[in-house]
N, C-alpha and C positions, 0 to 999 in steps of 0.2 A: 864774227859772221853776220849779226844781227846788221852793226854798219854798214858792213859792203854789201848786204840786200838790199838796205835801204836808200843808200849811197845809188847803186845800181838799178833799184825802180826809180828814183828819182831822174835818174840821167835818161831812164827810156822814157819816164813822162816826159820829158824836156823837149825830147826829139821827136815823139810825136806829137807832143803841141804844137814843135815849129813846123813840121810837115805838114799839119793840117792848115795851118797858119798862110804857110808859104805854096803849097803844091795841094791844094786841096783834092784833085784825080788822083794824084799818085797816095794820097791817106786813105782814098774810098779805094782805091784796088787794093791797099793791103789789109785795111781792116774786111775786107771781103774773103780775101783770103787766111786770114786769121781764121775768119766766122767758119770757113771751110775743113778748116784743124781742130776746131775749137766743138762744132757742135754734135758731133758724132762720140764725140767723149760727154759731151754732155747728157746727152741724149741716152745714153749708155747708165750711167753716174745714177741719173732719173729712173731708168726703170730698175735698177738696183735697189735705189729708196723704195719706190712703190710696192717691189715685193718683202724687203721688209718691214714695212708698214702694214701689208698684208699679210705676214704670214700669222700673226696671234687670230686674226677672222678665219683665213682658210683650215686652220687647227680645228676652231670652235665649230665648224661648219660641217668637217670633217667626222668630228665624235658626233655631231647631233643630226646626222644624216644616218650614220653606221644605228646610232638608236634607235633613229624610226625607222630604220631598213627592219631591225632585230623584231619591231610593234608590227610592222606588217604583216612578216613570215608569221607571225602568231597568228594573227589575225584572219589571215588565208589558210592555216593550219585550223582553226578553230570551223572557219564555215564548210573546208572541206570535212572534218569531221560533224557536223548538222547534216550537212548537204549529203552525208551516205547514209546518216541515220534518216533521214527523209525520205529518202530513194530507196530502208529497209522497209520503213513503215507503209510506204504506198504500197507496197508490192506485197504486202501481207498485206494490206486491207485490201486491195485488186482481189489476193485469191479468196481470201477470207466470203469477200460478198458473193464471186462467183459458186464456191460450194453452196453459199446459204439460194443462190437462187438454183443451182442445182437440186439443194435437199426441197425446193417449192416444185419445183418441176416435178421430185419423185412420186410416185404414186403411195409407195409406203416405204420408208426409209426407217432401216431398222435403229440406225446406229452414228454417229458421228465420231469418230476415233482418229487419233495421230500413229503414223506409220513409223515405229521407233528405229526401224534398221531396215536394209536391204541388202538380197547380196548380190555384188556385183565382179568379183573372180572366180564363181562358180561358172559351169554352164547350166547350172539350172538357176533359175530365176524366181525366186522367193520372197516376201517380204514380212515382216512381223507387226502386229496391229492390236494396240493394248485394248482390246474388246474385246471379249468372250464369250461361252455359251453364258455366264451369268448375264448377261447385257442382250441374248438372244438370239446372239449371231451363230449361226448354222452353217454347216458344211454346202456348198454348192452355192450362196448366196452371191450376187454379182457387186466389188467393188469401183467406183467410181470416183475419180478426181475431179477439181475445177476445169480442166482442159480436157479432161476425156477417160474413157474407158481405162483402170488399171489394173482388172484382172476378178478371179474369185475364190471365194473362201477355201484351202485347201483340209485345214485343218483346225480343230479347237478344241482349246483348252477354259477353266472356269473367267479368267480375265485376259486371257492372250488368244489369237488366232493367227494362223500362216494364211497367206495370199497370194496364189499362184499367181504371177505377173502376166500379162500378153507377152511376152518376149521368150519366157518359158517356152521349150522344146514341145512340152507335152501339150500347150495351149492352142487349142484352137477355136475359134470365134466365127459364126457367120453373120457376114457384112452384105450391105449393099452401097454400089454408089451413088453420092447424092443425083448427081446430073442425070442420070438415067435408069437407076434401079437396076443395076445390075448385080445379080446376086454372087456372093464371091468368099471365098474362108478365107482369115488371116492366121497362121501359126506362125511361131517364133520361132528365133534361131538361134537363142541363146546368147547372141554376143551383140543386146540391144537392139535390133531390127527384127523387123516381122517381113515374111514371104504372103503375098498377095495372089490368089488363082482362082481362076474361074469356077465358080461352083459347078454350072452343069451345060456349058458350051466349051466348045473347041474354034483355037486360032481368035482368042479375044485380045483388042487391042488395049492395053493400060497404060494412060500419058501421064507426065509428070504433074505432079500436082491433084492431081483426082482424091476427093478424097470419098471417105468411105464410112457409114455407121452402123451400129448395130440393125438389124433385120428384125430382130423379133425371134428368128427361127431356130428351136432348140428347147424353148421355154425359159433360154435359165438368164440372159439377158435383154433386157428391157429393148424398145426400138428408140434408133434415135439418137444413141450415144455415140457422140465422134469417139473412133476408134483410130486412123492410121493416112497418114498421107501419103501417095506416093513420090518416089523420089526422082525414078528415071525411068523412059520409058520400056517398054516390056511386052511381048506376047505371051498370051496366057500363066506367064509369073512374072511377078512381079519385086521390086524391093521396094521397102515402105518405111516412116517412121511414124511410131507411136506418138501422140497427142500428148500424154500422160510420160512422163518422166519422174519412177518412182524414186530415182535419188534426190531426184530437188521437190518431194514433194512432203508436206507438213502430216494437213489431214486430209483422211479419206469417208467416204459418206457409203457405209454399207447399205445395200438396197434388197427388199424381198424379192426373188427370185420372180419372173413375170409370168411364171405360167409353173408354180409349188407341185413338187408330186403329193397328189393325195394322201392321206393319213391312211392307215394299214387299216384293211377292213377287222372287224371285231369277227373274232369265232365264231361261228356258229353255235347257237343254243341248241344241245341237246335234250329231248324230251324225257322225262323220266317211264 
């Protein structure tokens, strides 16, 4: 077999030497057409090598991409986790200054206390406050959040007190509004909103957004304190929300009551 290949390319070298030799056009039209059979196989052949020659780089390329894919996600995982601790931290130092400029504002601030629970499946509206009468804190005392008015002292024990909320049924507050002084009570309705009405006119307009503070009037809260925004608009009642959101809130800053009932007068001395 080796022979008659050899034998056989020899004999086509032969023939095409003499054709090239003898008919030079007719060897350029065949080797053209040759080229025309010839290079599409070639061409073919070639990028078959180049992707085996490539394939050991595309492997390595491969794992060491999928690794720093894996370095990334960590890396993204690790600032997302900074980046909520940031976003904890500000937002407690946010309320933290506002109470402290609130406890500046107070005129005599009994108390600074953390509000350890709320209830929030009841209809009545309570919350627990680890301060007690050992710390001062008295029955009827008005408490206050960094955002606004959260209710008053309902009850106390020597380190604990209850806090009837603004949202409470039985609670009610008088307000006025900032834009006009308009005087007006907010009671609660038990399921997180306050009712808004007019204290002492009839057919009063209340538009959205209005908001509303304490008055002074009653004695037992201070003037001044944002209490409630409106929500929509309303004649002479209103729906509102509270400033103060006792379940997202930390501490609360008890205050003396603005206008104390007097201490019990003493007996009378009888004369002997």
């Amino acid at each position: 077999m080796g022979y008659v290949i050899a034998i056989a390319g020899a004999l086509v070298a032969a023939v095409l030497l003499a054709l090239a030799t003898l008919n030079p056009p007719a060897f350029a039209a065949f080797r053209a057409a040759l080229a025309e059979i010839t290079t599409p196989i070639s061409t073919g052949m070639a990028g078959i090598g180049r992707g085996i020659a490539s394939a050991p780089s595309a492997i390595s390329e491969h794992f060491l991409v999928k690794s720093r894919n894996a370095e990334l996600r960590k890396e993204l995982q690790d600032a997302q986790s900074l980046l909520q601790r940031a976003r904890t931290l500000t937002y407690d130092n946010r309320r933290l200054k506002a109470l402290l400029r609130l406890r500046e504002r107070a005129a005599t601030p009994i108390v600074a206390a953390r509000l350890v629970s709320s209830s929030m499946s009841s209809t009545r509206r309570v919350a627990i406050l680890n301060a007690g009468s050992w710390q001062n804190v008295r029955v009827g005392q008005p408490v206050s959040g960094p955002e606004g008015l959260i209710g008053r002292i309902l009850e106390t024990g020597p380190n604990t007190a209850r806090v009837l909320l603004l949202t409470d049924p039985e609670s009610i507050v008088p307000v006025r509004r900032t834009r006009d002084g308009l005087a007006a009570l907010v009671s609660g309705r038990g399921d997180g909103m306050l009712d808004i009405r007019s204290a002492n006119l009839a057919n009063v307009a209340f538009k959205a957004g209005d908001v509303f503070v304490t008055s002074g009037t009653g004695g037992i809260y201070p003037p001044d304190i944002t209490v409630a925004r409106i929500m929509r608009h309303g004649r002479d009642t209103a729906l509102a929300r509270p400033f103060a959101q006792p379940d997202t809130l930390d501490f609360a800053l008890v205050q003396q009551a603005y206008m104390p009932a007097p201490p019990p007068a003493a007996p009378p001395v009888t004369q002997p």
